[in-house]
N, C-alpha and C positions, 0 to 999 in steps of 0.2 A: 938347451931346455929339454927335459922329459916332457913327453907325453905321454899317457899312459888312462884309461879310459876304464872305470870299475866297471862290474858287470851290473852293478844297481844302477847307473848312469839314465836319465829316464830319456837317452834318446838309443838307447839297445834293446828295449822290450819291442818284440816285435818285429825286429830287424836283425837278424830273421831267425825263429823258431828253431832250434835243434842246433844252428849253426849262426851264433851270434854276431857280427860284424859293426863297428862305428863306421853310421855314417859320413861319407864324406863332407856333409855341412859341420856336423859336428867339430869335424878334425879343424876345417877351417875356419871356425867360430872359434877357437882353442888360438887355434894359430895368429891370428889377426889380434888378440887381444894382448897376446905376448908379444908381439911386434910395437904394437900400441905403449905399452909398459916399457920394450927397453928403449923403443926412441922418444917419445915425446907426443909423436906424430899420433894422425888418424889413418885409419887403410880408408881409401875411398873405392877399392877395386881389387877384383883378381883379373889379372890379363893372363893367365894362364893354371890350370894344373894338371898334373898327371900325376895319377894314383897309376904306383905296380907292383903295387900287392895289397891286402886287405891287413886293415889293421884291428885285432881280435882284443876283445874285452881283457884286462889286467895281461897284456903284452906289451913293453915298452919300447917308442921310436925315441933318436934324440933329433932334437931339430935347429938348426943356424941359419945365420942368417950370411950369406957366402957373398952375394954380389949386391952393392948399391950402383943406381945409373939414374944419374937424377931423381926421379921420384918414382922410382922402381925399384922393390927388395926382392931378391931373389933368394928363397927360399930350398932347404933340403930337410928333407926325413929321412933318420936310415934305425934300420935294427940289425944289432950286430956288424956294424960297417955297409952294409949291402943298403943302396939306395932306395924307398920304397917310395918317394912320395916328392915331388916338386913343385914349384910354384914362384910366378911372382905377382907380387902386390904391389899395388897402387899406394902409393903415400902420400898423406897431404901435411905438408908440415904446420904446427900450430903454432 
């Protein structure tokens, strides 16, 4: 999946002035819904994330979905191959 965040996106106003940055809910509100779409499932949880690097208005991550372990996804962002962004979620099967 692409993610990629316009700069009119109404959770970047503000965040932050001069130097615009998607917030981190954002990213994962993004993320959790595309998970939600390609399995079936619900997220009911993040058990973990790390952000390492900031992801800036119309700059595009791609994101997979790498590891299942029960009802845990593990999750990657990367731009340009380089990892920015990890994660896993909670799944609740429907």
């Amino acid at each position: 999946m692409k993610l990629m965040f316009s700069k009119r996106h109404p959770s970047i106003e503000g965040h932050f002035p001069g130097n615009p940055v998607v917030p981190a809910v954002a990213i994962l509100s993004e993320l959790m819904a595309w998970v939600e779409s390609e399995t079936g499932g619900q997220v009911t949880g993040v058990k973990s994330a790390r952000f390492r690097s900031t992801l800036h208005p119309d700059v595009c991550w791609t994101a997979e979905i790498e590891e299942r372990s029960g009802n845990t996804l593990g999750i990657t962002c990367r731009d340009q191959g380089r990892v920015t962004m990890s994660a896993k979620l909670i799944l609740e099967r429907r």
